[in-house]
LUMPA-648048 format. One line per field, with one value per residue: x negated, y negated, z of N, C-alpha, C in turn. Coordinates in Angstrom, 3 decimals, padded with zeros to 6 digits. Layout:
<sites>
n.X c(X	...)
n.Y c(Y	...)
n.Z c(Z	...)
ca.X c(X	...)
ca.Y c(Y	...)
ca.Z c(Z	...)
c.X c(X	...)
c.Y c(Y	...)
c.Z c(Z	...)
</sites>
This chain:
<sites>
n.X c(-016.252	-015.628	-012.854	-011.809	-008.983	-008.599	-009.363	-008.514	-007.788	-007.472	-005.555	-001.824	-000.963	000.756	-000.045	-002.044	-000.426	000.808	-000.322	-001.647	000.803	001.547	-001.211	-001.304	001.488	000.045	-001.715	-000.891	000.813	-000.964	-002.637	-003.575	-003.547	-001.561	002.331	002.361	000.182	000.336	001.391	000.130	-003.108	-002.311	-001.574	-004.298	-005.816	-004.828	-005.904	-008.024	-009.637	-011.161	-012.687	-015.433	-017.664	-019.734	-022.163	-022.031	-019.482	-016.603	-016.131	-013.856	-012.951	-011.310	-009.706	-008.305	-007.593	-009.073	-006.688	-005.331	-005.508	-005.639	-007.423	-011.064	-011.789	-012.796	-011.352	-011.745	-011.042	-010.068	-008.422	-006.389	-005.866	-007.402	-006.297	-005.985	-007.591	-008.663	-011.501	-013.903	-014.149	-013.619	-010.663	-009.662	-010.640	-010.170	-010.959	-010.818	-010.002	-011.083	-012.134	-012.057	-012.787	-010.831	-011.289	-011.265	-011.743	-012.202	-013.331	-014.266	-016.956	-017.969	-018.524	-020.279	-022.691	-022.094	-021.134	-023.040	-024.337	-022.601	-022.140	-024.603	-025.322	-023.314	-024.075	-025.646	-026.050	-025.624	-025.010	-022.052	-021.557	-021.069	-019.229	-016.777	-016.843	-016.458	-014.409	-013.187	-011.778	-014.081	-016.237	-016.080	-016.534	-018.707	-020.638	-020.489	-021.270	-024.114	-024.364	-027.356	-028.198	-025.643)
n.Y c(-013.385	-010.895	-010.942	-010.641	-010.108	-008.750	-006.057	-002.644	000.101	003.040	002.964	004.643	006.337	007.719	008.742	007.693	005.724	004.133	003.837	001.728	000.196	-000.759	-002.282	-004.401	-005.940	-006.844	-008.385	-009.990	-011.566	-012.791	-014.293	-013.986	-012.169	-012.763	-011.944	-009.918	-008.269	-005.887	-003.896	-004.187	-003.086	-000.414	000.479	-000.074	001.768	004.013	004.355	003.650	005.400	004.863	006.520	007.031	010.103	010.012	011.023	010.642	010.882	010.645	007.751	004.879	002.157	000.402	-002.421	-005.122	-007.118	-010.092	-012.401	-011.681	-012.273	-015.286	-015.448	-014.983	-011.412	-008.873	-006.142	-004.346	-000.982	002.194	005.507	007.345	009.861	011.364	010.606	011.772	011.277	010.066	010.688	008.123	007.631	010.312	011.396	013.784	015.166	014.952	013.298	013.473	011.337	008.824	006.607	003.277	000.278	-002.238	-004.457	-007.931	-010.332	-013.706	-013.749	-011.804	-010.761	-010.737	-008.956	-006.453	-006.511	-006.598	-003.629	-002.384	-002.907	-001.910	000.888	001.790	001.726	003.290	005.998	005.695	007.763	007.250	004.585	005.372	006.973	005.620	003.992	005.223	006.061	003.919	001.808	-000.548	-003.406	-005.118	-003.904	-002.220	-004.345	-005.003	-003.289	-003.184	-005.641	-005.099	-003.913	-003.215	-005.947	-007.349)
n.Z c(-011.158	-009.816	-007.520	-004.434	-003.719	-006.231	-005.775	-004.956	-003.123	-002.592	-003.869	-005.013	-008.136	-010.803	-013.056	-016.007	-017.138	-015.096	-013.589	-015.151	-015.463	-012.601	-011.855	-013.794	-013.449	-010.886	-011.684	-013.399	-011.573	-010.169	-011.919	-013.701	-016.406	-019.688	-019.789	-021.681	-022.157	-020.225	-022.442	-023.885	-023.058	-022.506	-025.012	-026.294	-024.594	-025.549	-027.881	-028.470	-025.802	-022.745	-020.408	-018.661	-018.887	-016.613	-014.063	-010.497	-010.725	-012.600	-014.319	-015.708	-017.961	-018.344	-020.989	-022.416	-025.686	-025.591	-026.455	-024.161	-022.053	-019.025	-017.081	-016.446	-015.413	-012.759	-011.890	-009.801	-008.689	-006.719	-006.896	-005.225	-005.571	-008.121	-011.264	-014.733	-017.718	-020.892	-022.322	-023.493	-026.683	-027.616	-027.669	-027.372	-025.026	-021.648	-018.182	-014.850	-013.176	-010.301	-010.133	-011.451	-013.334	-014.144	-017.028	-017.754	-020.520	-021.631	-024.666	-026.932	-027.341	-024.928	-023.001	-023.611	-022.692	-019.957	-019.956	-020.174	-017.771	-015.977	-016.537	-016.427	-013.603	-012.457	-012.810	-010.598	-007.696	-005.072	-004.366	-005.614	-003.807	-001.800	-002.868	-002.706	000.290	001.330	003.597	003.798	001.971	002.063	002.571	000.272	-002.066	-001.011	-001.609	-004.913	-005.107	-004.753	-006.789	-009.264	-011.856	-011.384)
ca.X c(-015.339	-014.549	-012.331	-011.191	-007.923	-008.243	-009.664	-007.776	-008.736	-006.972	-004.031	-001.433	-001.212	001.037	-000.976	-002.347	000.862	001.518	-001.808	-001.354	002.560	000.809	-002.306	-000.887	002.140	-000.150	-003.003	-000.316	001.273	-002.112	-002.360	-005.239	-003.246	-000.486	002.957	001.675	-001.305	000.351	001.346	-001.585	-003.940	-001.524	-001.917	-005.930	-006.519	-004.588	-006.178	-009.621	-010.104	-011.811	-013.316	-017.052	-018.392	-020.915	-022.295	-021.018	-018.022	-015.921	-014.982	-012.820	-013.295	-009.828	-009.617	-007.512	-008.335	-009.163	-005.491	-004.314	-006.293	-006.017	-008.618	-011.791	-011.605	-013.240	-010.230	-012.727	-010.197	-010.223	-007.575	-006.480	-006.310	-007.470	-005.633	-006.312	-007.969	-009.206	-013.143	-014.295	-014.925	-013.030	-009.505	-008.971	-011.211	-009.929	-011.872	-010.267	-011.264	-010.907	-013.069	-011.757	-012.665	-010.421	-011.836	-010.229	-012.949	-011.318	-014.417	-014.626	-018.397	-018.555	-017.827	-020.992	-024.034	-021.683	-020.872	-024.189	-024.587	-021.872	-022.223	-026.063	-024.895	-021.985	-025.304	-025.974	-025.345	-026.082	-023.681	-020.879	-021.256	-020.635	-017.770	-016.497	-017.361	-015.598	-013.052	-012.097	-012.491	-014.897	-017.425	-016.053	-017.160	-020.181	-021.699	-020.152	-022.308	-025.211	-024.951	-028.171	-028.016	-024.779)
ca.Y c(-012.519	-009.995	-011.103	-009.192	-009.766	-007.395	-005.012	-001.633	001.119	004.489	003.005	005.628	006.180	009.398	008.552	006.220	004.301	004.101	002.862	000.287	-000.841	-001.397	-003.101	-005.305	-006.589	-007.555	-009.429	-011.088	-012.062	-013.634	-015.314	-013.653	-012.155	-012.988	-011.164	-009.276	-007.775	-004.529	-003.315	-004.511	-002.450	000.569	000.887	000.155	002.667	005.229	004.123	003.868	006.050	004.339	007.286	007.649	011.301	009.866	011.771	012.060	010.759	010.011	006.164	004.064	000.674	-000.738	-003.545	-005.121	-007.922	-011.494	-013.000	-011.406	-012.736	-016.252	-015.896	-013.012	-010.582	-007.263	-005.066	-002.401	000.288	003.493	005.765	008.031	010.875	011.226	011.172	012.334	010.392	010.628	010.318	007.211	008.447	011.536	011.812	015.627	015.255	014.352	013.663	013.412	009.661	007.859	005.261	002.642	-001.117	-002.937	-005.418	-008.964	-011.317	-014.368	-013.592	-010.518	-010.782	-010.960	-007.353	-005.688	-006.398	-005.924	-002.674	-001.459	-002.864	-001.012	002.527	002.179	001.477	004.105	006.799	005.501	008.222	006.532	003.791	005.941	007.406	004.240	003.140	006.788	005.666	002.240	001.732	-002.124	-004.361	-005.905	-002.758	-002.083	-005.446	-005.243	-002.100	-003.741	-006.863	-004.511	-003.116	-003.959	-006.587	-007.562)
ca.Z c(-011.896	-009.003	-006.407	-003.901	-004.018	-006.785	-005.250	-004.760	-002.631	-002.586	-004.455	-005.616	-009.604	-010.987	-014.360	-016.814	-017.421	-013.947	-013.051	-015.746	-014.772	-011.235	-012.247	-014.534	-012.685	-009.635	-012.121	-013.824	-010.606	-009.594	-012.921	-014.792	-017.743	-020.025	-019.148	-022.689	-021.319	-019.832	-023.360	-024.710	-022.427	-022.659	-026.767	-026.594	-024.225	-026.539	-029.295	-027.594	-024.635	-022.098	-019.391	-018.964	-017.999	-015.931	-013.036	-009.903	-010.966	-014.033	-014.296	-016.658	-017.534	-019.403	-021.111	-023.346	-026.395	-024.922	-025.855	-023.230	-020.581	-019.195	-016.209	-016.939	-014.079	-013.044	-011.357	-008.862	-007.987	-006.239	-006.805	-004.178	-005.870	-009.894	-012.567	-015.943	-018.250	-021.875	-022.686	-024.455	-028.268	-027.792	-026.965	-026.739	-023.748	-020.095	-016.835	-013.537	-013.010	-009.319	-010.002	-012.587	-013.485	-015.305	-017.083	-018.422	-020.918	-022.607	-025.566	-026.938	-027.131	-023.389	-022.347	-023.869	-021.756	-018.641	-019.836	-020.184	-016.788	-015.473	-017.376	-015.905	-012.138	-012.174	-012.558	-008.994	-007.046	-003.672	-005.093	-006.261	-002.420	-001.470	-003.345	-002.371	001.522	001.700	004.620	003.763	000.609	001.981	002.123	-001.197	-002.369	-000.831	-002.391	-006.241	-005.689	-004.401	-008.646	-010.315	-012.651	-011.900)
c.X c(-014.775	-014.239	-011.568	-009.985	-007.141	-008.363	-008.215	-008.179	-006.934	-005.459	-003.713	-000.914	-000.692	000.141	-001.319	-001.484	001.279	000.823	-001.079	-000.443	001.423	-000.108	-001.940	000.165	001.263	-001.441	-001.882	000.726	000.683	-003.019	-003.647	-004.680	-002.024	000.482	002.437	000.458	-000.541	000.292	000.343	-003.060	-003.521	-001.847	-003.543	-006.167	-005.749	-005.265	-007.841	-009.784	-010.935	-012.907	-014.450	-017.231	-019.520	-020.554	-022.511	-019.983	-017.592	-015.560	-014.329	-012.694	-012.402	-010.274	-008.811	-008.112	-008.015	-007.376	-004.603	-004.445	-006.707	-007.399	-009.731	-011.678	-012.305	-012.375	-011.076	-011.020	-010.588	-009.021	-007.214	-006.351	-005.972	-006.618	-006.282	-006.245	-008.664	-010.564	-012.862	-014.735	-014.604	-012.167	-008.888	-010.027	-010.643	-010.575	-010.716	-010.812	-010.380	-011.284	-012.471	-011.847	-012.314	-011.317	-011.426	-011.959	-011.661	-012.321	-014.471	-016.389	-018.938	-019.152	-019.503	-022.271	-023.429	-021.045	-021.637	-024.916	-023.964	-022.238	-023.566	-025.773	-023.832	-022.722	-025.833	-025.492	-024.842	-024.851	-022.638	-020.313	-020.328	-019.256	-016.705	-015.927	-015.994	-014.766	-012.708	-012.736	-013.191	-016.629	-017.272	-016.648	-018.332	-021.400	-021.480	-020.963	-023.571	-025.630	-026.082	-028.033	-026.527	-024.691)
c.Y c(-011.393	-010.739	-010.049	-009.558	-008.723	-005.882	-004.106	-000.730	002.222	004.208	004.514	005.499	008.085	009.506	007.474	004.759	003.882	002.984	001.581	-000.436	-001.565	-002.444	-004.692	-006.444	-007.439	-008.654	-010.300	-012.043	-013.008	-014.837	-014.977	-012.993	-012.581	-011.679	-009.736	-008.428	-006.046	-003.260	-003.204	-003.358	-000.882	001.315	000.490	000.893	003.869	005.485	004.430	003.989	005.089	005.041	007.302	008.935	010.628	010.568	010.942	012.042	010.072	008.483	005.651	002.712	000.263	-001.972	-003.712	-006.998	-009.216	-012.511	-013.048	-011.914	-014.541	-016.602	-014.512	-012.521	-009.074	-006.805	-004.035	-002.120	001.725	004.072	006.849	009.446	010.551	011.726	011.504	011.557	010.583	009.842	009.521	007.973	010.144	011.789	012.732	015.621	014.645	014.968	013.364	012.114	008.860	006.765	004.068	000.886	-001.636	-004.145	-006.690	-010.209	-012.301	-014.210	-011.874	-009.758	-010.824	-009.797	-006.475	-005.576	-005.983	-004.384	-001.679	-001.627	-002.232	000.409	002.880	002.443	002.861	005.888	006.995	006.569	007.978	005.283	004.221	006.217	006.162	003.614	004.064	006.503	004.822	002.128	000.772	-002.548	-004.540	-005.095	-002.534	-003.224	-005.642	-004.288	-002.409	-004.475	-006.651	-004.005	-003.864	-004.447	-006.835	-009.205)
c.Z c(-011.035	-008.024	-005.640	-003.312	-005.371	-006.706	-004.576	-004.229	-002.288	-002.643	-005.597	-007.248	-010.012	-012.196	-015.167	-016.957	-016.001	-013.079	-013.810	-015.365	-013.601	-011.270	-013.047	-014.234	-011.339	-010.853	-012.598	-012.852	-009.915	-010.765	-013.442	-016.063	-017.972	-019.566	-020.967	-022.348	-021.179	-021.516	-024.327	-024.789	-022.676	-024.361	-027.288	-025.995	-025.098	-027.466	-028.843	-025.917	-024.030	-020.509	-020.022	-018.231	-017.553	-014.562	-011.898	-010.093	-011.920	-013.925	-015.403	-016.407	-018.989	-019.727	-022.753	-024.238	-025.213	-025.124	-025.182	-022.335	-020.412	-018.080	-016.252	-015.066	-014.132	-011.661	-010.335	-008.213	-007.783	-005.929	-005.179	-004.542	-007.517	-010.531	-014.041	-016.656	-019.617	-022.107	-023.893	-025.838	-028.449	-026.918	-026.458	-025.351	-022.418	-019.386	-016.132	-013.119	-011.532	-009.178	-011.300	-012.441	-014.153	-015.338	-018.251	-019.186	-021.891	-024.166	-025.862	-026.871	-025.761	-022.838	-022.628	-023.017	-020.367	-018.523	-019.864	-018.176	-015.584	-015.382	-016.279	-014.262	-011.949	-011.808	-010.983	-008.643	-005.614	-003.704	-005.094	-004.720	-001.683	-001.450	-003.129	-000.809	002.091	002.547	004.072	002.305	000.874	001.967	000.741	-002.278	-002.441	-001.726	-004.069	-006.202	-005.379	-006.206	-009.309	-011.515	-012.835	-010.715)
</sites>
Protein backbone atom coordinates (compact mmCIF):
# COMPACT_ATOMS: atom_id res chain seq x y z
CA UNK A 1 0.00 0.00 0.00
CA UNK A 2 2.93 2.60 0.11
CA UNK A 3 4.78 3.13 -2.92
CA UNK A 4 7.18 5.43 -3.34
CA UNK A 5 6.24 6.92 -6.15
CA UNK A 6 3.96 8.53 -3.79
CA UNK A 7 6.08 9.64 -1.71
CA UNK A 8 6.55 13.49 -1.31
CA UNK A 9 9.18 15.19 0.48
CA UNK A 10 9.26 18.95 1.09
CA UNK A 11 6.58 19.45 -1.55
CA UNK A 12 5.21 23.07 -1.70
CA UNK A 13 1.38 23.50 -0.50
CA UNK A 14 -0.05 27.37 0.02
CA UNK A 15 -2.95 25.37 1.96
CA UNK A 16 -5.30 22.60 2.29
CA UNK A 17 -6.88 22.96 -1.14
CA UNK A 18 -3.71 23.32 -2.67
CA UNK A 19 -2.24 20.37 -1.08
CA UNK A 20 -5.28 18.48 -2.23
CA UNK A 21 -5.39 19.96 -6.14
CA UNK A 22 -1.64 18.59 -6.06
CA UNK A 23 -2.12 15.33 -4.40
CA UNK A 24 -4.94 14.33 -6.17
CA UNK A 25 -4.02 15.18 -9.73
CA UNK A 26 -0.68 13.14 -9.34
CA UNK A 27 -2.66 9.85 -7.60
CA UNK A 28 -5.14 10.07 -10.18
CA UNK A 29 -2.53 10.35 -12.82
CA UNK A 30 -0.98 7.10 -11.41
CA UNK A 31 -4.35 5.49 -11.32
CA UNK A 32 -5.27 5.03 -7.65
CA UNK A 33 -8.38 7.32 -7.53
CA UNK A 34 -11.33 8.23 -9.54
CA UNK A 35 -11.04 11.78 -11.34
CA UNK A 36 -13.91 12.40 -8.32
CA UNK A 37 -11.71 11.86 -5.52
CA UNK A 38 -10.24 15.50 -5.28
CA UNK A 39 -13.71 16.95 -4.41
CA UNK A 40 -14.49 14.19 -2.50
CA UNK A 41 -11.48 14.51 -0.09
CA UNK A 42 -11.86 18.36 -0.11
CA UNK A 43 -15.69 18.24 1.45
CA UNK A 44 -14.70 15.26 4.06
CA UNK A 45 -11.95 17.00 5.36
CA UNK A 46 -14.29 20.12 5.98
CA UNK A 47 -16.73 18.19 7.28
CA UNK A 48 -14.32 15.99 9.32
CA UNK A 49 -11.08 17.55 10.19
CA UNK A 50 -8.46 15.25 9.84
CA UNK A 51 -5.12 16.80 12.00
CA UNK A 52 -3.80 14.87 14.97
CA UNK A 53 -2.08 17.02 17.88
CA UNK A 54 0.31 14.44 18.44
CA UNK A 55 3.67 15.24 19.85
CA UNK A 56 6.43 16.35 18.22
CA UNK A 57 4.54 17.06 15.43
CA UNK A 58 1.00 17.61 14.19
CA UNK A 59 0.03 15.08 11.29
CA UNK A 60 -3.02 14.61 9.02
CA UNK A 61 -4.19 11.58 7.63
CA UNK A 62 -6.98 12.46 4.64
CA UNK A 63 -9.04 10.28 3.28
CA UNK A 64 -11.89 10.20 1.33
CA UNK A 65 -15.00 7.36 1.12
CA UNK A 66 -13.85 4.06 -0.72
CA UNK A 67 -15.80 5.02 -4.17
CA UNK A 68 -13.33 7.09 -4.83
CA UNK A 69 -10.49 4.93 -4.79
CA UNK A 70 -9.68 2.33 -7.42
CA UNK A 71 -6.15 1.17 -6.00
CA UNK A 72 -5.75 1.55 -1.69
CA UNK A 73 -2.72 3.71 -1.16
CA UNK A 74 -0.91 5.42 1.77
CA UNK A 75 0.31 9.04 0.30
CA UNK A 76 3.64 9.77 3.12
CA UNK A 77 4.25 13.47 2.52
CA UNK A 78 6.36 16.08 3.96
CA UNK A 79 5.50 19.46 3.40
CA UNK A 80 8.07 22.02 3.20
CA UNK A 81 6.77 24.34 5.18
CA UNK A 82 3.20 23.79 7.33
CA UNK A 83 0.19 24.75 6.59
CA UNK A 84 -2.75 25.15 8.68
CA UNK A 85 -4.85 22.53 9.42
CA UNK A 86 -8.03 21.85 11.46
CA UNK A 87 -7.94 19.21 14.51
CA UNK A 88 -9.78 15.98 14.04
CA UNK A 89 -13.15 16.45 16.25
CA UNK A 90 -12.73 20.08 16.48
CA UNK A 91 -12.71 22.44 13.72
CA UNK A 92 -12.12 25.82 15.48
CA UNK A 93 -8.77 24.28 16.20
CA UNK A 94 -5.66 24.46 13.73
CA UNK A 95 -2.16 22.86 13.96
CA UNK A 96 0.62 23.73 11.71
CA UNK A 97 0.87 20.15 10.14
CA UNK A 98 4.11 19.05 7.85
CA UNK A 99 3.62 15.66 8.16
CA UNK A 100 0.48 14.26 6.30
CA UNK A 101 -0.67 10.67 5.04
CA UNK A 102 -3.18 10.49 2.73
CA UNK A 103 -4.89 7.60 2.83
CA UNK A 104 -7.01 5.67 -0.13
CA UNK A 105 -9.10 2.07 1.24
CA UNK A 106 -11.50 0.55 -1.35
CA UNK A 107 -13.53 -0.79 2.25
CA UNK A 108 -14.41 1.50 4.57
CA UNK A 109 -13.76 -0.98 7.36
CA UNK A 110 -10.14 -1.08 6.40
CA UNK A 111 -8.83 2.28 7.68
CA UNK A 112 -9.35 1.66 11.48
CA UNK A 113 -6.70 -0.65 12.84
CA UNK A 114 -4.18 1.25 10.50
CA UNK A 115 -5.10 4.29 12.09
CA UNK A 116 -4.51 3.27 15.44
CA UNK A 117 -1.33 2.02 14.03
CA UNK A 118 -0.44 5.18 12.68
CA UNK A 119 -1.74 7.73 15.52
CA UNK A 120 0.52 5.21 17.88
CA UNK A 121 3.79 5.48 15.59
CA UNK A 122 3.43 9.32 14.90
CA UNK A 123 4.17 9.48 19.12
CA UNK A 124 7.60 8.16 17.94
CA UNK A 125 9.68 10.79 18.54
CA UNK A 126 12.89 9.11 17.23
CA UNK A 127 10.61 8.30 14.16
CA UNK A 128 9.11 11.66 13.57
CA UNK A 129 13.09 12.74 13.71
CA UNK A 130 13.46 10.61 11.13
CA UNK A 131 10.84 11.38 8.78
CA UNK A 132 11.96 15.10 9.68
CA UNK A 133 15.77 13.82 8.67
CA UNK A 134 15.09 12.14 5.26
CA UNK A 135 17.25 13.36 2.25
CA UNK A 136 15.70 10.81 -0.52
CA UNK A 137 12.46 8.68 -0.70
CA UNK A 138 14.14 6.05 -0.11
CA UNK A 139 15.27 7.06 3.63
CA UNK A 140 11.84 8.30 3.84
CA UNK A 141 10.53 4.91 3.03
CA UNK A 142 12.73 3.32 5.07
CA UNK A 143 11.99 4.87 8.48
CA UNK A 144 7.71 4.35 7.34
CA UNK A 145 8.33 0.58 7.03
CA UNK A 146 10.55 0.77 10.29
CA UNK A 147 6.58 1.89 12.02
CA UNK A 148 5.60 -0.77 14.44
CA UNK A 149 2.97 -2.86 13.40
CA UNK A 150 2.82 -1.68 10.14
Amino acid sequence: MIYKDLIQLDMEAADTDDFFDKMAAKLEELGFVKSSFVDAIKTREKNFPTALAVEPYPVAIPHADPEHILKPFIAPVRLKEPVKWCEMAANDVEHDVKFIFMLGFKRSDEHVELLQILVANFQDESLMERLMDAKTKEEYMEAILSMEGL
